[in-house]
N, C-alpha and C positions, 0 to 999 in steps of 0.2 A: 102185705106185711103189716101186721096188729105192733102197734108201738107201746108197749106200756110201760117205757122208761127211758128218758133221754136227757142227759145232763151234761151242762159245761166242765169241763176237768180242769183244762189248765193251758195258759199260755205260755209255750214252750220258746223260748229262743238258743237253748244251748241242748246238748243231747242228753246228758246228765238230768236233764227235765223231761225226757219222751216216758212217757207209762211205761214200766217192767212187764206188766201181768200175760203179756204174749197174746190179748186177742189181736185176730187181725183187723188189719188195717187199711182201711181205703181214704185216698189224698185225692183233693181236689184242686187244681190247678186253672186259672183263667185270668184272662185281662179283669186290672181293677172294672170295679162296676157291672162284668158280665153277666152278673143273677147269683152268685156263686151262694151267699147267706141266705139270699130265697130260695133257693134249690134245696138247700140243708131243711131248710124249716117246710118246708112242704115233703120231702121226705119221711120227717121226725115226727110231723101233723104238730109242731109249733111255730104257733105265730111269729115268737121273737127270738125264741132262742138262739140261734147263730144272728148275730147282731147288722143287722142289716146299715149302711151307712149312705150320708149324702158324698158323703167325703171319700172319692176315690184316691183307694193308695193307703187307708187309714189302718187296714188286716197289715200289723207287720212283725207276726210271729205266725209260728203254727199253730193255728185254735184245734184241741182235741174235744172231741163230743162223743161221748159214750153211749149208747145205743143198745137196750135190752142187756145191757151186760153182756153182750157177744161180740160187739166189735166196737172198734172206732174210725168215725169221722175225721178224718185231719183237713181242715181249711189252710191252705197255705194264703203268705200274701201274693196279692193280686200282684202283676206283671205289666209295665207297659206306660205307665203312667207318670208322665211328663214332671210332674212339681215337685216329684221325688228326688233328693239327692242324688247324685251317679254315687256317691261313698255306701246311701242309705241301697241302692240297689243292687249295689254289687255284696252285700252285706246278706243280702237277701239270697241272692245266688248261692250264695256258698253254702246258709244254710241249706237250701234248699237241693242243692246237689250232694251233702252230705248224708244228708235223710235218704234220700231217690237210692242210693249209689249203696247206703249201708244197710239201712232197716229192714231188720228181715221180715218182723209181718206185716209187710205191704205185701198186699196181697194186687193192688187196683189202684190205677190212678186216672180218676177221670178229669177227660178234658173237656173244659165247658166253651163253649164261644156262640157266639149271639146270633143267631139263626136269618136275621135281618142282613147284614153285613156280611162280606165274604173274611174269612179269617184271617188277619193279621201275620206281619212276618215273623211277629214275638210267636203267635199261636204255633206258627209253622216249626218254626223253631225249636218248640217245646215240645211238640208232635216228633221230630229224628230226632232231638234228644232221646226222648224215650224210647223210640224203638231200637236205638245203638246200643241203651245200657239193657235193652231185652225185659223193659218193663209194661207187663199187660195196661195198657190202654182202651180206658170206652171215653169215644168222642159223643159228649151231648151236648145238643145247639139246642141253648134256651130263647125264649120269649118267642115260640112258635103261635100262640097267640095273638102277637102282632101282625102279622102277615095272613093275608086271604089262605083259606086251606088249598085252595088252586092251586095257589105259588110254592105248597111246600117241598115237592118233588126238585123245582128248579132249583131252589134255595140249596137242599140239600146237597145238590148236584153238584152245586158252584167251589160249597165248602168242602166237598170229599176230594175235587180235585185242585185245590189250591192247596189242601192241607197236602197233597198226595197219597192221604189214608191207602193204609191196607186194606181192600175187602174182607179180609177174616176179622178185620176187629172192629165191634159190635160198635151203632152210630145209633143215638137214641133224639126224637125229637121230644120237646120238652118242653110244658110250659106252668110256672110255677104259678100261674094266677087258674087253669082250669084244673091243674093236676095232671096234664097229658105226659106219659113217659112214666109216670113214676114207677106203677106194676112191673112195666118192665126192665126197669135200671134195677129195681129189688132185688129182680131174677137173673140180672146181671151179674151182680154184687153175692149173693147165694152160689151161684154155679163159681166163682172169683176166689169166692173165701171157701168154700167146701160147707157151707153150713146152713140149717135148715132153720130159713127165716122166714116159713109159715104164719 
């Protein structure tokens, strides 16, 4: 995927703010700090664009990122993260199940979680969410990088059966510092949206 145009749009917290112009949409979902901004910007082939932070918990709207003018990126906020209000997180939920539940071009929602660690009960959680409300999920475990290439079979192993993944739906390993995944999450994303992101 050749990138020659990627820009921040808008932070959205009510729906009245989500873009009208009906490209589709693909929404990214993960515990705070999972790689979720390095993920976007090693997709995007920008450095900083999706704003990477020390500060887990700090994403607390939907960041939309426009993408060739054919689609967009939605960053949701991160999930999971303890120093958060329960008001500020339930606040969150609701956005975030109204978007999941309503918006019609979401097309994809991927779920990221950290390829080191077995996944999380929020991960899981988020994982039969989406498959109850019958929303296409691609699971990618970032910072495969970290981990000997030995171990990435176990790793994966660990997380497809904690999560209880489906095997029909696509699990991509990922690492945003060598670039591993990317080509094929594009082609993910392409077969997801119907569109020919050559």
């Amino acid at each position: 995927m050749k990138i020659t145009k990627a820009e921040f749009v808008i932070s959205a917290v009510k729906p009245h703010q989500f873009p009208d112009d009906a490209l589709p949409e693909v929404a990214l979902a993960g515990r705070s700090n999972v790689g979720k901004s390095s993920l976007i910007n090693r997709m995007i082939e920008r450095k900083n664009l999706a704003r990477t932070s020390s500060q887990p918990g700090k994403t607390q709207q939907l960041n939309y990122y426009r993408v060739n003018d054919k689609l967009y990126f939605v960053d949701f906020p991160g999930y999971g993260y303890a120093k958060v209000s329960k008001r500020q997180r339930e606040e969150w939920g609701r956005i975030a199940e109204q978007f999941l539940q309503t918006r019609e071009p979401l097309k994809l929602l991927i779920l990221i979680v950290d390829i080191r660690h077995p996944p999380t009960e929020d991960d899981r959680l988020m994982y039969h969410w989406l498959k109850h409300y019958r929303i296409p999920v691609c699971v990618v475990a970032t910072k495969a990088d970290k981990i000997p290439r030995g171990k990435w079979d176990k790793h994966v192993k660990i997380a497809k059966e904690t999560l209880e993944a489906d095997p029909r739906d696509p699990f991509v390993l990922f690492s945003s510092e060598t670039g591993k995944g990317r080509d094929e999450l594009w082609a993910i994303i392409a077969e997801a949206t119907g569109l020919n992101l050559e």
